[in-house]
C-alpha positions as CSV (number, residue, x, y, z in Angstrom):
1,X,-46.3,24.5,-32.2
2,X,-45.3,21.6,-34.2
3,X,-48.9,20.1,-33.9
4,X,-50.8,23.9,-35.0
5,X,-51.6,23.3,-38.3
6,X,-52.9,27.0,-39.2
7,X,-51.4,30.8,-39.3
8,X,-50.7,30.2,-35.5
9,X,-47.8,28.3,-35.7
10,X,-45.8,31.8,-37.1
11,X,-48.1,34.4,-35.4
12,X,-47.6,32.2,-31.5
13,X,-44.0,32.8,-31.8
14,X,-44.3,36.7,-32.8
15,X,-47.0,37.1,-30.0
16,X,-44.8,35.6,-27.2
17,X,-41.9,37.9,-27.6
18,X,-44.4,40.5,-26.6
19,X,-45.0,38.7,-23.2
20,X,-41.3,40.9,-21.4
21,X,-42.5,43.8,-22.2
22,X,-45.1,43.6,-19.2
23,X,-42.9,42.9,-16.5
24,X,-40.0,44.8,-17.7
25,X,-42.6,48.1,-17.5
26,X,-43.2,47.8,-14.5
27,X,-39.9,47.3,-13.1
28,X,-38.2,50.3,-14.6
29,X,-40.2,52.2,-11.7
30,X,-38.9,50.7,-9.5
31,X,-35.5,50.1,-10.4
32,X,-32.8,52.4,-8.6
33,X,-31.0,55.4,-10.3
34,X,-27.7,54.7,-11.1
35,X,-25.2,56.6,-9.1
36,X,-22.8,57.6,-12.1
37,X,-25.6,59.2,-13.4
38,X,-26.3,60.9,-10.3
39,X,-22.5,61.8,-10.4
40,X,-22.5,63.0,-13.7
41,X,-25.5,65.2,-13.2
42,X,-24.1,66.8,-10.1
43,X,-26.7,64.9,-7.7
44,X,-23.6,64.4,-5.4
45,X,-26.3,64.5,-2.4
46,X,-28.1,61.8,-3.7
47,X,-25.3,59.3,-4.8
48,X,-24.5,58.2,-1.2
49,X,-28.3,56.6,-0.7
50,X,-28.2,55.2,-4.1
51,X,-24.8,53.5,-3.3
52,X,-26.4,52.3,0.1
53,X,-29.5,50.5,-1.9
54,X,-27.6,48.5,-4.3
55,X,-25.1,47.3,-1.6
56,X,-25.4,44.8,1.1
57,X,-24.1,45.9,4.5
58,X,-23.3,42.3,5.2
59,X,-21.6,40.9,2.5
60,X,-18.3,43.5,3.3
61,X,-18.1,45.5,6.4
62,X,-15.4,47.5,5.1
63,X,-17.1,49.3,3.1
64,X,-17.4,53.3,2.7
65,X,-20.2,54.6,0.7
66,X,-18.1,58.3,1.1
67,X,-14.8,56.8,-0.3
68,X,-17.0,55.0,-3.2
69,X,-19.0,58.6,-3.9
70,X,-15.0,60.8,-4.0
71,X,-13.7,58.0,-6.5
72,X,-16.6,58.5,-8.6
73,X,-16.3,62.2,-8.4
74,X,-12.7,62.0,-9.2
75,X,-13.2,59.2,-11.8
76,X,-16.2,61.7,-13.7
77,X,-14.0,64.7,-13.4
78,X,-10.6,62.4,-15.2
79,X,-12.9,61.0,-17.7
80,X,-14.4,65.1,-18.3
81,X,-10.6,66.1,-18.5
82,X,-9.7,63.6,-21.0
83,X,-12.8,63.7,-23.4
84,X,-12.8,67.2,-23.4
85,X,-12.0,68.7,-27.6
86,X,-12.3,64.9,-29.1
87,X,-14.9,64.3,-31.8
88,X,-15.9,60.9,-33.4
89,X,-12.9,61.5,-36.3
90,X,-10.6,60.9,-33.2
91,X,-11.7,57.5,-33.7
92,X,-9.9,57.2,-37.1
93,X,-6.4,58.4,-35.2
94,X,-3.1,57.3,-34.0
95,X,-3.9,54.6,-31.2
96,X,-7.8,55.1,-31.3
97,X,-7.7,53.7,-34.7
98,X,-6.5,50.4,-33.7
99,X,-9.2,50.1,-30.8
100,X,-11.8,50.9,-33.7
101,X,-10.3,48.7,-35.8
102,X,-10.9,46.0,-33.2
103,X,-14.2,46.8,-32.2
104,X,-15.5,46.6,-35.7
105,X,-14.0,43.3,-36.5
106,X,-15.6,42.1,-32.8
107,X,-18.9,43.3,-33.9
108,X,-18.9,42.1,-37.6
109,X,-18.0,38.8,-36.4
110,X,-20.7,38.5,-33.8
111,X,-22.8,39.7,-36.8
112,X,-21.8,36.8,-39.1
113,X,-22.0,34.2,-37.0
């Protein structure tokens, strides 16, 4: 856009950013569910074929959708047990506050540079 000599050499560069969202549109509808939202749902019957259509057979053959679906069942029902009676001031806390402390200074440094 060097060459453009008018009020397309801004307005080109706006305009193509708009280009993903027409593939990306598309390709939500056909995208698969994702099984810990399936699991977290209680769509326990529907987790197993989800797990089967993002996996390859071939790459591992020990592989056991059933064991995968019971550790993400026991995984959403820890992570229930444990966020159960927090709030967002647990964040400012005893070891929490550390961990936000860190995230924060991660983020604000990502935002300076």
């Amino acid at each position: 856009m060097l060459s453009v000599q008018n009020e397309w050499e801004y307005r080109a560069c706006y305009a193509i950013q708009w280009f993903w969202p027409i593939p990306i549109i598309p390709g939500v509808f056909f995208a698969p569910e994702s099984p810990w939202w399936l699991v977290r749902c209680g769509r326990i019957e529907d987790v197993g074929r989800a797990i089967d259509r993002l996996t390859t057979k071939r790459a591992d053959t020990n592989f056991n959708t059933e064991q995968k679906v019971a550790m993400m069942i026991h995984t959403n029902e820890m992570e229930k047990k444990v966020s159960s009676g927090t709030a967002f001031f647990d964040c400012l806390k005893h070891t929490d506050l550390r961990r936000t402390e860190i995230v924060s200074i991660v983020w604000l440094m990502q935002a300076f540079c």
